[in-house]
C-alpha positions as a printed Julia matrix, in Angstrom:
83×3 Matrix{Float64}:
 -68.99  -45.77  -62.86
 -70.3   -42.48  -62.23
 -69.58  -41.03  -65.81
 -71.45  -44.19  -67.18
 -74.37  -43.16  -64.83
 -74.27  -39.72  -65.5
 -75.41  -40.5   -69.17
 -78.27  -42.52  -68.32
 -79.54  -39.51  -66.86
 -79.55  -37.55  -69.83
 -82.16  -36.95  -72.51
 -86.2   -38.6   -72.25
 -84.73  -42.43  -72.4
 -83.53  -43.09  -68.52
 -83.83  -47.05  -69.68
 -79.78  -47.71  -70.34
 -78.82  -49.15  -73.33
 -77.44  -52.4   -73.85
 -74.18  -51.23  -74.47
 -74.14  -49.12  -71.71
 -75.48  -52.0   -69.53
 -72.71  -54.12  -70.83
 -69.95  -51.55  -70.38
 -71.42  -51.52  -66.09
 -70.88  -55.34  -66.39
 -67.72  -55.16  -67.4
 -66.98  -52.52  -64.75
 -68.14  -54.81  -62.17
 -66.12  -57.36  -63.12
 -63.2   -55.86  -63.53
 -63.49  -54.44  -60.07
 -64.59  -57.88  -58.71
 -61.23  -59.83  -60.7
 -59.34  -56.72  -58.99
 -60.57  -57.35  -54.87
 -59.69  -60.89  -55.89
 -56.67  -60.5   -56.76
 -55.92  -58.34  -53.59
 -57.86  -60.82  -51.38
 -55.31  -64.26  -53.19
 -52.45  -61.49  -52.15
 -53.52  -61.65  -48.46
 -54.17  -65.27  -48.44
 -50.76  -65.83  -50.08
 -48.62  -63.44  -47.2
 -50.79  -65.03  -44.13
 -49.99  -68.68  -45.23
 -46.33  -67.95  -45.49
 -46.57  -66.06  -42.08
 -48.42  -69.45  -40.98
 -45.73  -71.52  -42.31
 -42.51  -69.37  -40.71
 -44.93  -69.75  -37.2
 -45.17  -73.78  -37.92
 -41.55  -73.74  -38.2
 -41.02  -71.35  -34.91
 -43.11  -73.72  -32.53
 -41.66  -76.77  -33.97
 -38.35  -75.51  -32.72
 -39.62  -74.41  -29.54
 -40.78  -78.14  -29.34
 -37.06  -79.02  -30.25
 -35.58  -77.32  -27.09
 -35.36  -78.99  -23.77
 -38.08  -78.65  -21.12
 -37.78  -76.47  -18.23
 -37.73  -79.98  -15.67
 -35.19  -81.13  -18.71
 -32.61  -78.06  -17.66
 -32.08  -79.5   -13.97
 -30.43  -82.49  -15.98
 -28.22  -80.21  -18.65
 -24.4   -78.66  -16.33
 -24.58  -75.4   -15.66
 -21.89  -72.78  -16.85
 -21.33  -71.63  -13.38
 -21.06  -75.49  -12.29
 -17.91  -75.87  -14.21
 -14.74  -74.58  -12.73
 -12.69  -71.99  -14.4
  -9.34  -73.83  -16.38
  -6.48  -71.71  -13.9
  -8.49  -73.41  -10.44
């Protein structure tokens, strides 16, 4: 973008041309269709990080209570096979 200003600045005409205004557009927009595509990148990676938390807390959900754990034997409750 600098180049392309760069010329504007030379000679008596400062007023840009149209082609030269259309070549900034284009500029623009590609840089605009570029932080777009970067931003749908970041959206993309943070729902999937979303969805693997969903999944996380929806097991936590799954596993028993701490009151629940008075209720489930113990290992050390259950005697050794030679006793």
């Amino acid at each position: 973008m600098r180049a392309a200003r760069l010329r504007f600045n030379r000679g008596m005409d400062t007023h840009p041309s149209t082609a030269d205004r259309l070549t900034e557009l284009e500029i623009k927009a590609s840089y605009a269709e570029d932080l777009l595509d970067r931003l749908n990148d970041v959206i993309v990676r943070q729902q999937s990080q979303i969805d693997l938390l969903l999944r996380e807390v929806a097991l936590l959900h799954q596993q028993p209570q701490a009151g629940d754990l008075a209720a489930l034997p113990s290992p050390r409750d259950e005697l050794p096979p030679h006793y």
